[in-house]
C-alpha positions in Angstrom: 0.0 0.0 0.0 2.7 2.3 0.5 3.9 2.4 -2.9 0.1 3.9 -3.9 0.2 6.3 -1.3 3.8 7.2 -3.0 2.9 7.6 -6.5 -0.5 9.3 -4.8 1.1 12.0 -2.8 3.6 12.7 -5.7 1.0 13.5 -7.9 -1.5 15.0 -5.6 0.6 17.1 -4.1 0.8 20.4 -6.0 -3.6 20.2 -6.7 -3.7 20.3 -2.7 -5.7 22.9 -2.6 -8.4 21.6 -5.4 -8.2 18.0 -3.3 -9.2 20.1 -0.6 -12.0 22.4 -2.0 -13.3 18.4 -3.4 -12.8 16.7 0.0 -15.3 19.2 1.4 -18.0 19.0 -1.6 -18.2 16.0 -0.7 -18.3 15.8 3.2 -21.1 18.6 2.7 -23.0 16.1 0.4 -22.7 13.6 2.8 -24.3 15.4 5.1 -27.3 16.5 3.2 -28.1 12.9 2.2 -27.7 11.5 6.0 -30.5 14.6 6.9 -33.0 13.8 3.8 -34.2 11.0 4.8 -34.8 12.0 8.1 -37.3 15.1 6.3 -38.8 12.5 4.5 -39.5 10.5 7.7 -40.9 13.4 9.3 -43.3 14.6 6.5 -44.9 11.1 6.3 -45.5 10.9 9.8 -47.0 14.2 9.8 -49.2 13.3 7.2 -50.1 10.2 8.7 -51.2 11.7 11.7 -52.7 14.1 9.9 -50.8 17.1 11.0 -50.9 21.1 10.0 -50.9 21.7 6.3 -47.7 24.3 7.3 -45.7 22.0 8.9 -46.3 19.7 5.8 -45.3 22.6 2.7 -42.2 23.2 5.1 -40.7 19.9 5.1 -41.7 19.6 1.3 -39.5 22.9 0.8 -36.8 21.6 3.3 -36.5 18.4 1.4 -36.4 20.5 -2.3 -33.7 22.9 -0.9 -31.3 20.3 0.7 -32.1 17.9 -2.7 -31.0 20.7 -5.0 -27.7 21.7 -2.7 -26.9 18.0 -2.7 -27.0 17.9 -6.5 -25.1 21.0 -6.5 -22.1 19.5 -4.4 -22.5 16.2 -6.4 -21.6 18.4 -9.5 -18.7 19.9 -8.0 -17.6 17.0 -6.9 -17.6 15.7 -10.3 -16.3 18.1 -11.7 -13.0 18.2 -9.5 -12.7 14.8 -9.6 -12.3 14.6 -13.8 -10.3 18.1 -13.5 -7.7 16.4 -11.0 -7.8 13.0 -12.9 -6.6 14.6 -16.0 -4.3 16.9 -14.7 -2.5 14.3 -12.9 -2.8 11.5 -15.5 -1.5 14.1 -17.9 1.5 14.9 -15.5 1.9 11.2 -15.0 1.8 10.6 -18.8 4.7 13.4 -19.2 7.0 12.2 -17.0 7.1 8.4 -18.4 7.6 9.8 -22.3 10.6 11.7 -20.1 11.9 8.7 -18.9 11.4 7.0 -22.0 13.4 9.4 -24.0 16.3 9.2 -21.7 16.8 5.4 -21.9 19.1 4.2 -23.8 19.3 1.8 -26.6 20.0 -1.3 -24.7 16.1 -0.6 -23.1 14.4 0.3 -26.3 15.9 -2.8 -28.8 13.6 -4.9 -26.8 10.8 -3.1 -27.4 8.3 -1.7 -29.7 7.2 1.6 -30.3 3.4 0.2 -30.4 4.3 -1.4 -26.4 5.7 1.9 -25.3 2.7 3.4 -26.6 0.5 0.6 -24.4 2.8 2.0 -21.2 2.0 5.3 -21.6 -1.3 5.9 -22.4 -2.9 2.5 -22.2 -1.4 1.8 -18.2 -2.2 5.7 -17.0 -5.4 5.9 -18.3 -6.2 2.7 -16.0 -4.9 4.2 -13.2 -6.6 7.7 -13.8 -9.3 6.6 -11.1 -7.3 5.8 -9.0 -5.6 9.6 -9.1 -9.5 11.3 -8.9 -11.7 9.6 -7.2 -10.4 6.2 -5.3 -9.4 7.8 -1.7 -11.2 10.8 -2.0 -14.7 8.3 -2.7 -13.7 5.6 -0.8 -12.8 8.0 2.5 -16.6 9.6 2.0 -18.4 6.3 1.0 -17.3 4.9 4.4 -17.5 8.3 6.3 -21.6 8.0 4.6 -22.1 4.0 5.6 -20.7 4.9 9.0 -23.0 8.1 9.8 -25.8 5.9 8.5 -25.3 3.1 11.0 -24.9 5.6 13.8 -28.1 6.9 13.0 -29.7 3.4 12.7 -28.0 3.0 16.3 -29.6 5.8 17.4 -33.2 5.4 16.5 -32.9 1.5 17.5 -30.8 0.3 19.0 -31.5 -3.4 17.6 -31.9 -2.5 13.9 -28.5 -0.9 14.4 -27.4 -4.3 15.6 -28.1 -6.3 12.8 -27.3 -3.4 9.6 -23.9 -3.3 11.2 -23.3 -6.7 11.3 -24.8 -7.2 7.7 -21.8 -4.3 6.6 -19.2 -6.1 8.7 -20.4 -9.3 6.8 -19.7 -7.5 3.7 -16.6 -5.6 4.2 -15.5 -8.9 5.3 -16.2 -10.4 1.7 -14.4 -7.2 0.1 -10.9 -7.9 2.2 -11.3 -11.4 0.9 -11.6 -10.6 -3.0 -9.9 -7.4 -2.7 -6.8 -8.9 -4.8 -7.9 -11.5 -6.6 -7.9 -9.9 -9.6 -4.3 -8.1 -9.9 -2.3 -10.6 -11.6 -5.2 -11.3 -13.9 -5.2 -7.7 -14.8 -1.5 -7.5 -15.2 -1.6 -10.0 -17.8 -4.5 -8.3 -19.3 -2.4 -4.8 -19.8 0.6 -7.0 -21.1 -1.7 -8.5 -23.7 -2.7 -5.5 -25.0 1.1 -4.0 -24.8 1.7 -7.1 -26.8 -1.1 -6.4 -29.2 -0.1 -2.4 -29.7 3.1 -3.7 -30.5 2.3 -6.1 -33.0 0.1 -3.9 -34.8 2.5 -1.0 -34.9 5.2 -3.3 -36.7 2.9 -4.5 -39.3 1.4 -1.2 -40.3 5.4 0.1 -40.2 6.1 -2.8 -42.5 2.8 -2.5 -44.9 5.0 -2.5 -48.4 7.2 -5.2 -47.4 4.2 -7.4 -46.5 1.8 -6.6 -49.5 4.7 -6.9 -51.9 6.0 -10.6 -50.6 2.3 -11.9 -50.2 2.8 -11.9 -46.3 -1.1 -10.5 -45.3 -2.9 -14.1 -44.7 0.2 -15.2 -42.7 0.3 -11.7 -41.0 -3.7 -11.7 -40.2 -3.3 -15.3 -38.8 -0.6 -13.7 -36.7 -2.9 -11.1 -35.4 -5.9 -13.6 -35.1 -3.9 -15.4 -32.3 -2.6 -11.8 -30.8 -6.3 -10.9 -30.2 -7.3 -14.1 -29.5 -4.4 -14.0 -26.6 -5.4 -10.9 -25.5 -9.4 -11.3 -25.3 -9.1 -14.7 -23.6 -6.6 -12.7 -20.9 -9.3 -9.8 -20.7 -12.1 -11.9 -20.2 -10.3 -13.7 -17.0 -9.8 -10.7 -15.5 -13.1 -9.7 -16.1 -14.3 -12.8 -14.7 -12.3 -12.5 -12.0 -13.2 -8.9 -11.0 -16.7 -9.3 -11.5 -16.6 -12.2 -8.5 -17.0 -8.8 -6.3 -20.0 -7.4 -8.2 -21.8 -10.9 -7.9 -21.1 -11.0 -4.3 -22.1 -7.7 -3.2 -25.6 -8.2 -5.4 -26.3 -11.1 -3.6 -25.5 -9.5 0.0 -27.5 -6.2 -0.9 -30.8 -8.2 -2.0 -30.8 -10.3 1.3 -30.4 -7.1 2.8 -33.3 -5.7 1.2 -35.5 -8.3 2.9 -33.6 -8.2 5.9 -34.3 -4.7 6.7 -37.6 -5.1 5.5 -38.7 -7.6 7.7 -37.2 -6.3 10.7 -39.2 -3.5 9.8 -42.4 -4.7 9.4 -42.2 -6.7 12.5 -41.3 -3.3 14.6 -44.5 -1.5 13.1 -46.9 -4.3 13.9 -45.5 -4.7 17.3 -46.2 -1.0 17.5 -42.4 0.1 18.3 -42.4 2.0 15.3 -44.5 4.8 13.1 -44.5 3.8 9.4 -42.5 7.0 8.6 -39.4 5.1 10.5 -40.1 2.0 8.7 -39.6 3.9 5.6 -36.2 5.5 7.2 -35.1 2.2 7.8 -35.6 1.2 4.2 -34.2 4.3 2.7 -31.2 4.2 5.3 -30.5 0.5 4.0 -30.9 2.0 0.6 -28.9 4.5 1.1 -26.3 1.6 2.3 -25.9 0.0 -0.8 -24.6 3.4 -2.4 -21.6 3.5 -0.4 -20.9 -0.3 -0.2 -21.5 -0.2 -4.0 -18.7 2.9 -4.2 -16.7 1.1 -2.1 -17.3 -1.9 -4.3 -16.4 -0.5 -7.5 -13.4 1.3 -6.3 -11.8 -2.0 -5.3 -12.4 -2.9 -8.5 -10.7 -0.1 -10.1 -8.7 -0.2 -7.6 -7.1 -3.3 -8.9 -7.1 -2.2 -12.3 -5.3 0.4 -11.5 -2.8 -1.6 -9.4 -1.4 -3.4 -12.3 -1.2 -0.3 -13.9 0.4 1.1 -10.8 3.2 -1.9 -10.9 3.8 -1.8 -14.9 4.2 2.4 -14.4 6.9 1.5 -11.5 8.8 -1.0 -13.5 9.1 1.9 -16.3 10.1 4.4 -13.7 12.3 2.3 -11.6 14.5 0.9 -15.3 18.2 1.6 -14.9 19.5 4.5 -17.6 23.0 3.0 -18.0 24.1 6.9 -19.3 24.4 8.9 -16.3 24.1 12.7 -17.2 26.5 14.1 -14.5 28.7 16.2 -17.0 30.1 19.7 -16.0 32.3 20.7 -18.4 31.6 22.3 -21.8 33.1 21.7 -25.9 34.8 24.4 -27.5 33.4 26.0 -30.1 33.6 25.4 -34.0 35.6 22.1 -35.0 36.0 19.6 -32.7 39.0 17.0 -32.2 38.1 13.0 -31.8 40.0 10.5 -29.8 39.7 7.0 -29.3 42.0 5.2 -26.6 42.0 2.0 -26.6 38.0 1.8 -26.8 36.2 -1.4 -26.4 32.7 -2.1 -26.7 30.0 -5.3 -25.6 26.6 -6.0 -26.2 26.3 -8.0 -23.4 28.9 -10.9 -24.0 29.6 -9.8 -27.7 32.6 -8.1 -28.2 31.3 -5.6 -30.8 34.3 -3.0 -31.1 37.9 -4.3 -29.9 40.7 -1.9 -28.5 40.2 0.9 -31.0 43.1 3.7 -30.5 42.7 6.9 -33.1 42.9 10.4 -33.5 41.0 13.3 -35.7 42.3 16.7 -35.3 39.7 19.4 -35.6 38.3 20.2 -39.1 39.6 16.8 -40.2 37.3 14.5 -42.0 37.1 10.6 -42.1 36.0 8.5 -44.6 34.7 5.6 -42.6 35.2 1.9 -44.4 33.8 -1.8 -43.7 31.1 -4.7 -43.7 27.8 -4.4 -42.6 28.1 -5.7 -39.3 31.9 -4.4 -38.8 30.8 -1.8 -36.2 30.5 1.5 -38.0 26.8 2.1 -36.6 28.3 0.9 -33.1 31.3 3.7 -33.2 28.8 6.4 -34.0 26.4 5.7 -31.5 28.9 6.1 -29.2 29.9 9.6 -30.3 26.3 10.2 -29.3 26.3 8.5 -26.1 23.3 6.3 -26.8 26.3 3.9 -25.5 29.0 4.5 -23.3 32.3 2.4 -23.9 32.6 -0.6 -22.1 36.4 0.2 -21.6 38.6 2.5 -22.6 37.5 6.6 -23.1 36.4 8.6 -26.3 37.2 12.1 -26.2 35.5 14.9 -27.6 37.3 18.0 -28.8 39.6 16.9 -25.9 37.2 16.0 -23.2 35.9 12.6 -22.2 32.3 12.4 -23.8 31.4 11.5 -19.9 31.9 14.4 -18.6 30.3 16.5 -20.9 26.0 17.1 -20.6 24.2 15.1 -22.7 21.9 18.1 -24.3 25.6 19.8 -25.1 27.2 17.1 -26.4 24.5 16.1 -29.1 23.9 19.8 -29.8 27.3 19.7 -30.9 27.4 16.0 -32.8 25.2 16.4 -36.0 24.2 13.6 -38.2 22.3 13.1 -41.5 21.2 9.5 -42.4 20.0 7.9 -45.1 16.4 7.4 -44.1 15.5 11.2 -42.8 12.6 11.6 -39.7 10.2 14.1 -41.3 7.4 14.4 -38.8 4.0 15.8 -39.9 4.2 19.1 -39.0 5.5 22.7 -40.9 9.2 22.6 -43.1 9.7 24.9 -40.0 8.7 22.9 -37.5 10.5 20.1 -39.0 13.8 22.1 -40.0 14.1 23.6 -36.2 12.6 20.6 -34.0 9.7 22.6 -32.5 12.2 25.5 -31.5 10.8 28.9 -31.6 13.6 30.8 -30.4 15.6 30.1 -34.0 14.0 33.3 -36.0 13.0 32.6 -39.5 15.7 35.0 -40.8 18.4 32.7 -39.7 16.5 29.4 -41.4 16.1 31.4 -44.8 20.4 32.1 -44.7 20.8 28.4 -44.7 18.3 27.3 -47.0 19.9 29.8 -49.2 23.5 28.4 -48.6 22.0 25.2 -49.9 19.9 26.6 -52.6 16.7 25.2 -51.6 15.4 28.9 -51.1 13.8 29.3 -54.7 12.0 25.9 -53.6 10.4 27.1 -50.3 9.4 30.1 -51.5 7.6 28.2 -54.2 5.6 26.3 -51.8 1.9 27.6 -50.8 2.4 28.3 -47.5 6.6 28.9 -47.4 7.9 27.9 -43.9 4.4 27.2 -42.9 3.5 24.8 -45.5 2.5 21.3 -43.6 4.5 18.0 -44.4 2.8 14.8 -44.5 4.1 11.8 -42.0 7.1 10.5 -42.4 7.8 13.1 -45.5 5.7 11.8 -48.2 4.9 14.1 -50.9 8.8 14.9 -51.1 11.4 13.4 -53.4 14.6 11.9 -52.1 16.8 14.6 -52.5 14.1 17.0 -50.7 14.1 14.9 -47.8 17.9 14.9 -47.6 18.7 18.7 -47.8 16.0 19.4 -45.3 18.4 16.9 -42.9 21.0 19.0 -44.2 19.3 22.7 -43.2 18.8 20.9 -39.7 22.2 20.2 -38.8 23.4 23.5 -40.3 20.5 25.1 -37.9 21.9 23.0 -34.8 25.9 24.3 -35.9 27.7 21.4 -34.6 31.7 21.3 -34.1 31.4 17.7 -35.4 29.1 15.9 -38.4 29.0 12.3 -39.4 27.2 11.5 -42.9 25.4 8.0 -43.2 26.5 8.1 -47.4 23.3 10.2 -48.0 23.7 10.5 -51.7 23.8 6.7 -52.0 20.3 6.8 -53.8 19.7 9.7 -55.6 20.0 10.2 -59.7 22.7 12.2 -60.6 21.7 15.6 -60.9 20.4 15.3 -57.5 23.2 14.1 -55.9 25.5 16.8 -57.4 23.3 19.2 -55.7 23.9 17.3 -52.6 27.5 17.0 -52.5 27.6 20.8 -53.2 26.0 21.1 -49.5 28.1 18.6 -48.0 30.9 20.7 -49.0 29.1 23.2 -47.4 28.4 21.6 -44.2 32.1 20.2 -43.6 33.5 23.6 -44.4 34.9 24.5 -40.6 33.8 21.3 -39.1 35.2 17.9 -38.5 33.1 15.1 -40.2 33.2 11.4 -40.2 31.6 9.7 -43.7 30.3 6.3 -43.4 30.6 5.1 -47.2 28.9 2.9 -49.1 30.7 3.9 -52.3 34.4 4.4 -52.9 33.5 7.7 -54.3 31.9 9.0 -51.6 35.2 9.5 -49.5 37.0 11.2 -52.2 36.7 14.4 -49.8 37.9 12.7 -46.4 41.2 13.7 -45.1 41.8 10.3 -43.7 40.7 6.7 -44.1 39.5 4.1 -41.4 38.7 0.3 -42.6 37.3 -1.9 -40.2 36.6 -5.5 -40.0 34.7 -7.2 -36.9 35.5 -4.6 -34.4 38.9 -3.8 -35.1 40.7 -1.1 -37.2 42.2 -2.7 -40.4 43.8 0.2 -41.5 43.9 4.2 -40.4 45.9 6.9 -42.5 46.0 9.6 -44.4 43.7 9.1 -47.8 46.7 10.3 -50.4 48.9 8.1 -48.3 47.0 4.7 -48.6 46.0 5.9 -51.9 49.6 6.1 -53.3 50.6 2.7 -50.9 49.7 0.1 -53.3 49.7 -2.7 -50.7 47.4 -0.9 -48.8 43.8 -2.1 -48.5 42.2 1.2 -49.4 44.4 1.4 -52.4 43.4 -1.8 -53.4 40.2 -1.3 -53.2 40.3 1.5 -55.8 42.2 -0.4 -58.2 38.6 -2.9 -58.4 36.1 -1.1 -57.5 33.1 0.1 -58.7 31.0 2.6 -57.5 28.2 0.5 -56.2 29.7 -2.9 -54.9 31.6 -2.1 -52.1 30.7 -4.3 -50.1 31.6 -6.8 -52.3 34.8 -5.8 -53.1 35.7 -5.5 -49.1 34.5 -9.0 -49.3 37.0 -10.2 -51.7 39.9 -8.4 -50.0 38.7 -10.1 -46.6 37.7 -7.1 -44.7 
C-alpha cells in the first residue's frame, strides 16, 4: 500500500488545494443525504397523523432545498474529480515519455514503439481513477455508511445491531476478494502491450508485407494476438466481477432483511410507518456507499497493475548517467579513441580501437555491414558508453560533458530522414521557436533550396505529411542538411546520403556537403568508394577492429594498402563486395 500512497502523494501534491475544495464538496454532500431521509420520515408521519398543512409545505420545501444543494455539491464533486484525474494522469503521462526518452538503446531494442505506446497511455489511463476519485470516494463512502449506521444505532438500538453486522459481513467479503484480480489484470495490460506492439510493426512494414504476399500469414498472426489478448481480458473480467456478484447477492438479502425487521417493529407498534420507511431508505442508502466502495476496489485493482507496470518503467536503470560539468569548445571539434572497447552484453562488438581526428579533419569511414561503424557512431552520441577505454570529444571525455551539449554539438544526416507531420519549419528547427526565420532562410539559401520554399503555398508554414511523403529523395535529404546547419555542430558524421539519388540530385547534394564540412570535422560512413574522395583520412574496419587508419593520399599512393586496393577494383556500387573479396 505504501507504494500507492507514493505515487498518490507525488501526484496529488501540487492540486492540494483543489483536493481540498473536493474533500469538502463531498463531506457537505454527505451530510445533506444523512439529513434527507430524516425530512422525509418526518413529512410522512406528519401526514399520517394528519398534521398542519404548514408543517407539511415546510418539510416539502426543506426536502427541495437540501435535494437541489446536494445535486449541487454532487456536480462539484464531479467536476474536480475529472479536472484532477486529467491533470494528474496528464503529469503522469509526461514524465514516463521523459523517462522514456532518456533510456538508452539497450532498453528500447527490446521493445516496440506500439508497447511503449500501451505503457504510456494505455497503463495511465487505468490508473486515472485511482488519481481522482479512489481515496477521496472511498474516505466519504465509508464516512456516509458509518454516519448511516450511527443513525440506525440511534433510532434503535436493535436495527443498528443487525445493519452493522450485515456491513461487517460485507466488508468482510471485500478484504477477501480485494486482490484477486491483480495478476489477472496485469496479464490483461501486457496482452494489450503485446497487441499495440504487434500492430504497430505491421502497419510500419505495410510495403514489405503486400509486396511478398505476407497479409494471410500476417492476419493469422494477429488472429492469435487478439485471441491471446481477449481470452486474458475476459479472466480478468471474470475475476473482478466475482466482487459485483457477491455484493448483489449480499444487498438483495439485505433488502429483505431490513424489511422484515421493519415490518415486525411496526406491527409490534415500536415504530411509526415514517421510520419503517427510514429504515428502508437508510439501507438503501447503504448500498450506495458499499456499492462505491465496491467498485473502487475494482478499479482499484485495475489500476494496481497499472500502478506496478508504471513502477517498473520508472524504476529501469538509464545505463548513461548525465553528471557532465564541463563544456566543448566552439567550432571544429577533435576525436580521440584510446583503446576503446565495446559489448553488447557478452559480444565483443568494437575491440581496443586507438585513433585520432584533429579538428576540421574529416574521415572517410570503411567496412562490412556488421563491422561496427553504426556501433562507433552511437557512441559519439552517447546512446552507449564504452565498455572500456575513453572517447574524447574535442579533448574531453564524452562523460563528462552534458548530454543536451554534447549532441547539440554531434550532428548527423542518415539515409532514411525523420520528417514528422508538422510545418518545413517545425521540421527544420525541432519545434524550436527561439531560432528566427531569418536565420533558417540564410541556410536554405547556402543550400539553394530557397527558390524551392518560396515556391511552396504556404513557405515555412507549408504542412509536411508523415514521415515526409509528398517529397522526393533529394528534398528529404537537404531538409536533414538545413537541420544540422541550424543546430551548428563542431562535429558531423554522414550515413552516405547521396547513395540513392540520380545524378543531378546528388551533385546538388554533394555541393551542401561541401558546405556543411566547411569548418567542421566530419566522419563519412561510405557505401561507395566515391563518396570518401573528400575525407582527409581513411579508417577500414573489420569485426571490431581497425584494419587500417591513415591519411587518404597516403594509402591511396601505398599500393599494398587495402584502401588502395580497393580502388584499383572497385566500382562505385559494390563495395561491399569488393571489401568481401579483400577479406575485410
Amino acid at each position: 500500500m505504501q507504494r500507492y500512497l507514493n505515487i498518490l502523494g507525488q501526484y496529488l501534491s501540487p492540486l492540494k488545494g483543489k483536493v481540498a475544495v473536493l474533500l469538502l464538496a463531498m463531506l457537505a454532500g454527505i451530510g445533506l443525504q444523512l439529513w434527507i431521509p430524516q425530512i422525509t420520515r418526518n413529512f410522512i408521519d406528519a401526514a399520517t397523523q394528519k398534521g398542519p398543512e404548514g408543517t407539511l409545505i415546510q418539510l416539502a420545501v426543506m426536502f427541495l432545498v437540501f435535494a437541489l444543494l446536494n445535486q449541487g455539491f454532487s456536480t462539484l464533486s464531479t467536476y474536480l474529480s475529472a479536472d484532477i484525474g486529467w491533470t494528474t494522469t496528464n503529469a503522469l503521462r509526461v514524465d514516463l515519455f521523459r523517462r522514456v526518452m532518456r533510456l538508452d538503446m539497450r532498453f528500447h531494442k527490446d521493445r516496440t514503439p506500439g508497447e511503449l505506446i500501451e505503457r504510456i497511455d494505455g497503463d495511465v489511463t487505468s490508473i486515472s481513477n485511482f488519481f481522482s476519485q479512489f481515496v477521496v470516494r472511498v474516505t466519504s463512502s465509508a464516512l456516509l455508511a458509518v454516519g448511516i449506521l450511527a443513525l440506525l444505532w440511534r433510532e434503535d438500538w436493535r436495527v443498528g445491531l443487525i445493519i452493522t453486522a450485515y456491513v461487517v459481513v460485507i466488508f468482510f467479503v471485500l478484504q477477501k476478494r480485494a486482490e484477486v484480480a491483480v495478476p489477472a489484470t496485469r496479464l490483461e495490460r501486457e496482452a494489450s502491450a503485446s497487441m499495440f506492439g504487434f500492430i504497430e510493426e505491421r502497419l510500419a512494414g505495410l510495403d514489405d508485407i503486400r509486396a511478398n504476399g505476407a497479409g494471410r500469414y500476417t492476419m493469422n498472426r494477429m488472429h492469435h494476438v487478439a485471441k491471446d489478448w481477449l481470452n486474458k481480458n475476459l479472466k480478468s473480467w471474470y475475476m473482478r466481477s466475482t466482487i459485483w456478484t457477491s455484493m448483489m447477492v449480499l444487498f438483495s438479502l439485505g433488502y429483505c432483511l431490513t424489511l422484515g425487521v421493519g415490518v415486525y417493529f411496526f406491527q409490534q407498534g415500536l415504530i411509526t410507518l415514517g421510520t419503517v420507511y427510514l429504515f428502508f431508505n437508510y439501507m438503501r442508502m447503504l448500498e450506495a456507499p458499499l456499492d462505491e466502495i465496491t467498485r473502487q476496489m475494482q478499479e482499484f485493482q485495475k489500476a494496481s497493475a497499472g500502478i506496478l507496470r508504471v513502477e517498473e518503467l520508472q524504476n529501469e536503470k538509464i545505463d548513461i548517467e548525465d553528471n557532465g560539468t564541463q563544456h566543448l569548445p566552439q567550432g571544429a571539434l577533435s576525436v580521440n579513441f584510446d583503446n576503446l572497447t565495446f559489448a553488447y552484453g557478452d559480444h565483443l562488438v568494437l575491440k581496443g580501437l586507438n585513433f585520432d581526428l584533429k579538428p576540421g579533419e574529416v574521415l572517410g569511414l570503411l567496412g562490412r555491414t556488421g563491422s561496427g561503424k553504426s556501433t562507433l557512431v552511437r557512441l559519439l552520441f552517447r546512446l552507449y558508453d564504452p565498455t572500456s577505454g575513453t572517447l574524447k570529444l574535442g579533448g574531453l571525455d564524452s562523460r563528462e560533458v552534458p548530454l543536451k551539449e554534447l549532441r547539440q554539438k554531434v550532428g548527423m544526416v542518415t539515409q532514411d530522414v525523420q520528417l514528422f507531420h508538422a510545418s518545413i519549419r517545425e521540421n527544420l528547427t525541432f519545434f524550436d521557436p527561439s531560432i528566427p526565420d531569418s536565420r533558417i532562410h540564410a541556410v536554405l539559401k547556402e543550400l539553394a533550396m530557397d527558390s524551392w520554399v518560396d515556391a511552396l503555398p504556404e513557405g515555412l508554414d507549408t504542412k509536411l505529411q508523415a514521415n515526409g511523403a509528398g517529397l522526393s529523395a533529394g528534398e528529404s535529404q537537404l531538409l536533414a542538411f538545413a537541420r544540422v546547419f541550424l543546430q551548428d555542430p563542431g562535429l558531423v558524421i554522414l550515413d552516405e546520403p547521396s547513395s540513392r539519388l540520380d545524378p543531378a540530385t546528388e551533385r546538388h547534394l554533394n555541393q551542401a556537403i561541401g558546405r556543411l564540412l566547411k569548418g567542421r570535422t566530419g566522419i563519412i560512413i561510405a557505401h561507395r568508394l566515391d563518396t570518401v574522395e573528400r575525407a582527409d583520412k581513411i579508417m577500414v574496419l573489420s569485426q571490431g577492429e581497425i584494419l587500417e587508419f591513415g591519411e587518404r593520399e597516403a594509402l591511396k599512393q601505398d599500393r599494398s594498402s587495402r584502401y588502395s586496393q580497393m580502388l584499383r577494383v572497385s566500382r562505385a556500387d559494390n563495395l561491399e563486395e569488393e571489401l568481401e573479396k579483400l577479406g575485410v
